[in-house]
DRENGUDO-631320 format. One record per atom (N, C-alpha, C, CB): residue in one letter; atom name; chain; residue number from 1; x, y, z. Coordinates in steps of 0.02 Angstrom, whole numbers, plus 32768, in hexadecimal, padded with zeros to 4 digits. Glycine has a CB too. Layout:
BEGIN
R,res,atom,chain,n,x,y,z
R,A,CA,A,NUM,X,Y,Z;
...
END
This chain:
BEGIN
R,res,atom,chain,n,x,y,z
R,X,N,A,1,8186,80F4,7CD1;
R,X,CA,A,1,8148,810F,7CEA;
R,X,C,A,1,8121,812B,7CAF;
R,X,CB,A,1,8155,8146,7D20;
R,X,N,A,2,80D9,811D,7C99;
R,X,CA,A,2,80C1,811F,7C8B;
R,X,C,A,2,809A,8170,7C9B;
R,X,CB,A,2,80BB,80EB,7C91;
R,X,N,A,3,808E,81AF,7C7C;
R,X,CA,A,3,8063,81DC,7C9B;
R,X,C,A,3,8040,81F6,7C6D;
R,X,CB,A,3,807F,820B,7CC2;
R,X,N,A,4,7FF5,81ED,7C81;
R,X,CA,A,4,7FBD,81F4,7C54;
R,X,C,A,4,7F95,8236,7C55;
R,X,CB,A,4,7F90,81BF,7C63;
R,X,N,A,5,7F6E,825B,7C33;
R,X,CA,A,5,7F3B,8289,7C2A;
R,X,C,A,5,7EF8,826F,7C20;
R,X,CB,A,5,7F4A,82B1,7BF7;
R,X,N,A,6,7ED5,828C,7C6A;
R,X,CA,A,6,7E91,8272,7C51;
R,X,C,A,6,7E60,829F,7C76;
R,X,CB,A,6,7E83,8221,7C60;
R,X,N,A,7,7E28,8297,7C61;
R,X,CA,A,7,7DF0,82C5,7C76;
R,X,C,A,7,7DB5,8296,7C83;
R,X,CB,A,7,7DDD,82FF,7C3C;
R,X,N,A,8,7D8B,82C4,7CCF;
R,X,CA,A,8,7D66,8291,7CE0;
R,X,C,A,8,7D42,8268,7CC2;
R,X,CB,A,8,7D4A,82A0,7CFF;
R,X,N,A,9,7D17,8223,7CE6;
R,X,CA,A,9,7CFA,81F4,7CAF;
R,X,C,A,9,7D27,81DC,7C7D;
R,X,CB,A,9,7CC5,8214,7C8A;
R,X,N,A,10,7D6E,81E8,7C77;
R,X,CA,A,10,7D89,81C5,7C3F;
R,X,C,A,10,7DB3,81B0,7C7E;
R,X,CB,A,10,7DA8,81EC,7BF3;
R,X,N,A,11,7DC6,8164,7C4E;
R,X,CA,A,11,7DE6,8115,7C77;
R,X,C,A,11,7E39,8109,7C74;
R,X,CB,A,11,7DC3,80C6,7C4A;
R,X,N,A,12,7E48,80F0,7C7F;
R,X,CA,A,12,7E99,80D4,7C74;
R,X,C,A,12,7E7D,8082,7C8F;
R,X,CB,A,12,7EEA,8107,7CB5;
R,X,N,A,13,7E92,804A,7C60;
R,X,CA,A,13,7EA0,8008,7C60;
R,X,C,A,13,7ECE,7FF2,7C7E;
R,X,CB,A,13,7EA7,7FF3,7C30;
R,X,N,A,14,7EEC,7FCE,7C98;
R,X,CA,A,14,7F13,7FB5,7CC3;
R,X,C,A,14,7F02,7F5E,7CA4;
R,X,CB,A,14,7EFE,7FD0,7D18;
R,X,N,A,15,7F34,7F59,7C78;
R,X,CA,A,15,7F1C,7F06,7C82;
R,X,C,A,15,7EF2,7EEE,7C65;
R,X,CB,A,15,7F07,7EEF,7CB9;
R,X,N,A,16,7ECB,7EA7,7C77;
R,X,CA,A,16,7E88,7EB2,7C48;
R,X,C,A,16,7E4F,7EA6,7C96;
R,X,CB,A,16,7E7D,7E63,7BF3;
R,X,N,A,17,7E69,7EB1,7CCF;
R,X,CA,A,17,7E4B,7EB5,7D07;
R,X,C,A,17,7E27,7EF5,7D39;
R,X,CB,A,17,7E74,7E9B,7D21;
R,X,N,A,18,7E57,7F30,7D1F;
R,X,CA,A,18,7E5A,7F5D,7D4E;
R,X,C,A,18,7E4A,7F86,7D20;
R,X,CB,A,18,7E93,7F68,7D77;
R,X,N,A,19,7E0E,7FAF,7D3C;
R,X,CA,A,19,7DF7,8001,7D2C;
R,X,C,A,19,7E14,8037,7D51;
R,X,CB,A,19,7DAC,800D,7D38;
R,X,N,A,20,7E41,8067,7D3F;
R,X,CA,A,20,7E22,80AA,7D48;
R,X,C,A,20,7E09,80E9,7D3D;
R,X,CB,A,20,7E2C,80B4,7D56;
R,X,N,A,21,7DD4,80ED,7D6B;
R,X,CA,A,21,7DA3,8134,7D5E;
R,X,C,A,21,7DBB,816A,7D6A;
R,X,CB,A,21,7D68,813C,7D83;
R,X,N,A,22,7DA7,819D,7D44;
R,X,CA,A,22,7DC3,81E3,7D55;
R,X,C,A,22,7D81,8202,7D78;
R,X,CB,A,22,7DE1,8213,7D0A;
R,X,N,A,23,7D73,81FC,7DB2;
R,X,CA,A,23,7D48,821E,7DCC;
R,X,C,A,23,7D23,8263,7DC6;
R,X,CB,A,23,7D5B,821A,7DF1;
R,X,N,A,24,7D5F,8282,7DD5;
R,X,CA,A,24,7D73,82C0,7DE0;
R,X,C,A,24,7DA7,82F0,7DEE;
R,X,CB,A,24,7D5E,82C6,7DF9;
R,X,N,A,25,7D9A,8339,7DD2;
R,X,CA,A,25,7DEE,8346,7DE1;
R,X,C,A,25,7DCC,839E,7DF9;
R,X,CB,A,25,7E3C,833A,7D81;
R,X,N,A,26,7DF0,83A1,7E43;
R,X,CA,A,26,7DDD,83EA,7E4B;
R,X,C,A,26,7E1C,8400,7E79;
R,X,CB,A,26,7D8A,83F8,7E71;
R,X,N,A,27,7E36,8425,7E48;
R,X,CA,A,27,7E78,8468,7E5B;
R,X,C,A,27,7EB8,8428,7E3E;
R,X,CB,A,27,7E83,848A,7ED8;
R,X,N,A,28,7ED7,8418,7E80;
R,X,CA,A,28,7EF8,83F4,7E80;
R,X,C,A,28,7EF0,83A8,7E95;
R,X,CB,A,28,7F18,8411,7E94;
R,X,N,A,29,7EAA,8396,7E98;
R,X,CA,A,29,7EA0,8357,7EC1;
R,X,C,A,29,7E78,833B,7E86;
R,X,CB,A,29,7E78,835C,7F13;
R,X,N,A,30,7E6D,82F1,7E77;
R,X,CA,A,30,7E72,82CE,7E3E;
R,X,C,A,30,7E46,8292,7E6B;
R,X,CB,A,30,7EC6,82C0,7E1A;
R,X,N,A,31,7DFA,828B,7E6A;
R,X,CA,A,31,7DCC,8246,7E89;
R,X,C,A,31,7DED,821E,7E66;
R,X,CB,A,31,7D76,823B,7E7F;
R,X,N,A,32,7DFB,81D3,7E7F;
R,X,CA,A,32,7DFC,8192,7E3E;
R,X,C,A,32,7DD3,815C,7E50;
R,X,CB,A,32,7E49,816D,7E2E;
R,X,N,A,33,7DBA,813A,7E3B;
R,X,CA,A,33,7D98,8106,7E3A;
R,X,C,A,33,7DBC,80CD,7E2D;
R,X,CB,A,33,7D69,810E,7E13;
R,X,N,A,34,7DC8,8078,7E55;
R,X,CA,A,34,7DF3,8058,7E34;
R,X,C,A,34,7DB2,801F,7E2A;
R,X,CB,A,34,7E40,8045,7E5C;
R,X,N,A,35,7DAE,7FF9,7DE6;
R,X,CA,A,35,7DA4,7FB7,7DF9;
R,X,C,A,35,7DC8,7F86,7DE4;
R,X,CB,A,35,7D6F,7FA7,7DEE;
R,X,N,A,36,7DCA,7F4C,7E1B;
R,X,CA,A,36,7DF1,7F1A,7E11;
R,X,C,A,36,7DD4,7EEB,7E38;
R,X,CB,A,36,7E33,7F25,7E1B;
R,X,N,A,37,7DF4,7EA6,7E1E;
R,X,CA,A,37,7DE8,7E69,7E45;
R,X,C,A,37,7DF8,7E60,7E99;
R,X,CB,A,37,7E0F,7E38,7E21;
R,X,N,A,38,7DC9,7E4C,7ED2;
R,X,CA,A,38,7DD5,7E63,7F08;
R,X,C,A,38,7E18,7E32,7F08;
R,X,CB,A,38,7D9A,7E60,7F40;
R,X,N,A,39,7E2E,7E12,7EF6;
R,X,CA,A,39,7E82,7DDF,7EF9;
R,X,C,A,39,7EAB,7E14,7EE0;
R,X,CB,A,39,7E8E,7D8D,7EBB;
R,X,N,A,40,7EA7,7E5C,7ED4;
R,X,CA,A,40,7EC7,7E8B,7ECD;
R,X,C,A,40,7ECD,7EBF,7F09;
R,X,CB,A,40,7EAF,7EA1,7E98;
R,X,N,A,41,7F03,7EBC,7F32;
R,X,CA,A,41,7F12,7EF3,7F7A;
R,X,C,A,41,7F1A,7F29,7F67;
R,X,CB,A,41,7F4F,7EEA,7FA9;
R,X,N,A,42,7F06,7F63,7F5D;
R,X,CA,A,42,7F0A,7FB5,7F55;
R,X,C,A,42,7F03,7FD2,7F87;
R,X,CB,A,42,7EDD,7FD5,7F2E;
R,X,N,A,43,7F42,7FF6,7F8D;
R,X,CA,A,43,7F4D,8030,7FC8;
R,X,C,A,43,7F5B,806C,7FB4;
R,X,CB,A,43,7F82,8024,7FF5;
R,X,N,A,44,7F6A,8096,7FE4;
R,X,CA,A,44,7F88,80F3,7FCF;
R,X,C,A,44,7FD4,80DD,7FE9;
R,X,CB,A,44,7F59,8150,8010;
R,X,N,A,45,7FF8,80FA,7FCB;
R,X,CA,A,45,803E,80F0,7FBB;
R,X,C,A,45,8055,80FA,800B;
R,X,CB,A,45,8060,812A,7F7C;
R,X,N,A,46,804B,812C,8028;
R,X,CA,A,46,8044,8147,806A;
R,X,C,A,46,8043,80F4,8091;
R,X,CB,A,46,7FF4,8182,8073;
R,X,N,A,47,800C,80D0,8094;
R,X,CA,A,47,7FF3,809F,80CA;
R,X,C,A,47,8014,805F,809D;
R,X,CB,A,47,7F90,809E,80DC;
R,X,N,A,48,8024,8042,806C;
R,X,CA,A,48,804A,801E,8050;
R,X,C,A,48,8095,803B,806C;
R,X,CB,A,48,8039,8020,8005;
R,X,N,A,49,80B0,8066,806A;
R,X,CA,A,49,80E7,8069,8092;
R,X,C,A,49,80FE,8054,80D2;
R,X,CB,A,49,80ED,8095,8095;
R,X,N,A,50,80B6,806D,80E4;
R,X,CA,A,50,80CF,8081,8140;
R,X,C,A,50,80A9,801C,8143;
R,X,CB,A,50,8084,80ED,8186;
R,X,N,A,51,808F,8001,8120;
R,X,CA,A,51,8092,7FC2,8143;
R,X,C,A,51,80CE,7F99,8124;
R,X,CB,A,51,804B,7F9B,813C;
R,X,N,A,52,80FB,7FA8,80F9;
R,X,CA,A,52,8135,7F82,80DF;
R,X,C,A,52,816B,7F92,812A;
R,X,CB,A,52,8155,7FA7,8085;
R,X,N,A,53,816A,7FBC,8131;
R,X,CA,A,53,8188,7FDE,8166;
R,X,C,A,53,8186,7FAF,81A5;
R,X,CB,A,53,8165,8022,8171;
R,X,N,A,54,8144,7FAE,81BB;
R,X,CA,A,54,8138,7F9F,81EB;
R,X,C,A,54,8134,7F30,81E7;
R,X,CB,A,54,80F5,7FD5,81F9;
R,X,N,A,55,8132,7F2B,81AE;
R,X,CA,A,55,8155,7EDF,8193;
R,X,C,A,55,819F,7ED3,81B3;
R,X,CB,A,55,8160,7EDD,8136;
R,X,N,A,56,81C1,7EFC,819D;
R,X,CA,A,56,820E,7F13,81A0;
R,X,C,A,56,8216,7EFD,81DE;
R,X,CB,A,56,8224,7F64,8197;
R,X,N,A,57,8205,7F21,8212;
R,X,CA,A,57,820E,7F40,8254;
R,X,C,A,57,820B,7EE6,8271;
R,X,CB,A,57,81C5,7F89,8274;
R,X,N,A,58,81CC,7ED1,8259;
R,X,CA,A,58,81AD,7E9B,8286;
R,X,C,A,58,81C8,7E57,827A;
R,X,CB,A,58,8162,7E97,827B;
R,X,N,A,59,8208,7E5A,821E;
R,X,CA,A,59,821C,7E18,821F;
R,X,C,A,59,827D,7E21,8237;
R,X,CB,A,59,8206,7DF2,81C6;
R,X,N,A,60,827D,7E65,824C;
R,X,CA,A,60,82B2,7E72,8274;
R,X,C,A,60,82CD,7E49,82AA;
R,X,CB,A,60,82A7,7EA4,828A;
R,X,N,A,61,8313,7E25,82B9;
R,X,CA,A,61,8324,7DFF,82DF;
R,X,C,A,61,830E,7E2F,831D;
R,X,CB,A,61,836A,7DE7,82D3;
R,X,N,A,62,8301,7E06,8354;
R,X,CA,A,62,830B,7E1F,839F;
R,X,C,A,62,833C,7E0B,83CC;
R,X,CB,A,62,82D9,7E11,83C2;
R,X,N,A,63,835F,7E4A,83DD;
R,X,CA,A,63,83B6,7E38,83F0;
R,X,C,A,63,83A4,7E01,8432;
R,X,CB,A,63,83F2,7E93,8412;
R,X,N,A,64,83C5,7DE7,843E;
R,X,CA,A,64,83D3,7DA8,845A;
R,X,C,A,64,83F8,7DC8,8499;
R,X,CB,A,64,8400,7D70,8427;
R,X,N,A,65,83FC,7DE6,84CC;
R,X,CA,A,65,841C,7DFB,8506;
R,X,C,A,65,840F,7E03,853C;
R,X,CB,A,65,842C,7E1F,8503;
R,X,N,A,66,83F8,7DB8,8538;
R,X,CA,A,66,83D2,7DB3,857A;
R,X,C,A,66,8409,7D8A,85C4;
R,X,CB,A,66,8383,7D7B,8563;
R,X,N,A,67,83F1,7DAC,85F2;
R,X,CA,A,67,8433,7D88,8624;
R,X,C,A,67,83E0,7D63,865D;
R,X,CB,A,67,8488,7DE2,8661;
R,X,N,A,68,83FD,7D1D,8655;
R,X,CA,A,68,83C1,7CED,866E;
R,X,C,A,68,83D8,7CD5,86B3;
R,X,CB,A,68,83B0,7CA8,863A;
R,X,N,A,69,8413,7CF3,86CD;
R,X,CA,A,69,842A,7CE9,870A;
R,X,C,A,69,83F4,7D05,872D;
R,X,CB,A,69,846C,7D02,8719;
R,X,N,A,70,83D7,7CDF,8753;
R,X,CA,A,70,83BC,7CD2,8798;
R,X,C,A,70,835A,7CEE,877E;
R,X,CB,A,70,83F5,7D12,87E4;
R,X,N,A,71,835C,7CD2,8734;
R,X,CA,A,71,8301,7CE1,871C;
R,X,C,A,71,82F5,7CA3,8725;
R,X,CB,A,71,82E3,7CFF,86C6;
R,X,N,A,72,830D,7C60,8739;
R,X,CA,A,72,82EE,7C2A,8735;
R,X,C,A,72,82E0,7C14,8786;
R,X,CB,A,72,8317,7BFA,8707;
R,X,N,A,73,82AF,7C08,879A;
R,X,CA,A,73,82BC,7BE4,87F3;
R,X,C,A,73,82E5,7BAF,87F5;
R,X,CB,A,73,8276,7BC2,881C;
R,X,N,A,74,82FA,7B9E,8823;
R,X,CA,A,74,8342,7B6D,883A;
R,X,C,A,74,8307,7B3D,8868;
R,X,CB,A,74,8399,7BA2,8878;
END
């Protein structure tokens, strides 16, 4: 991990694609600005989680326990 010092208006490179801006920084909260190519997906760590998660869940087998006695008409 990489951890940087910076003050607003000053950048961090990423690549030779990706900007980021230091917006702003007040108390403990830090604006950023990203730019990048839209073929680049950026999320908050938070919602990148909770949709890996919810990937998980959905390529999960579905138990098989089904009793088909008497679901079909005769």
């Amino acid at each position: 991990m990489l951890v940087l010092t910076r003050k607003p208006k000053q950048q961090i490179m990423v690549g030779d694609d990706i900007i980021i801006n230091i917006v702003e920084v007040q108390g403990d909260n830090v604006r950023i600005a990203i730019d990048a190519p839209r073929s680049i997906k950026i999320y908050r760590g938070e919602i990148y989680h909770a949709i890996q998660e919810e990937n998980k869940q959905a390529a999960a087998p579905v138990p098989m326990n089904l009793d088909l006695k008497g679901a079909l008409p005769k």
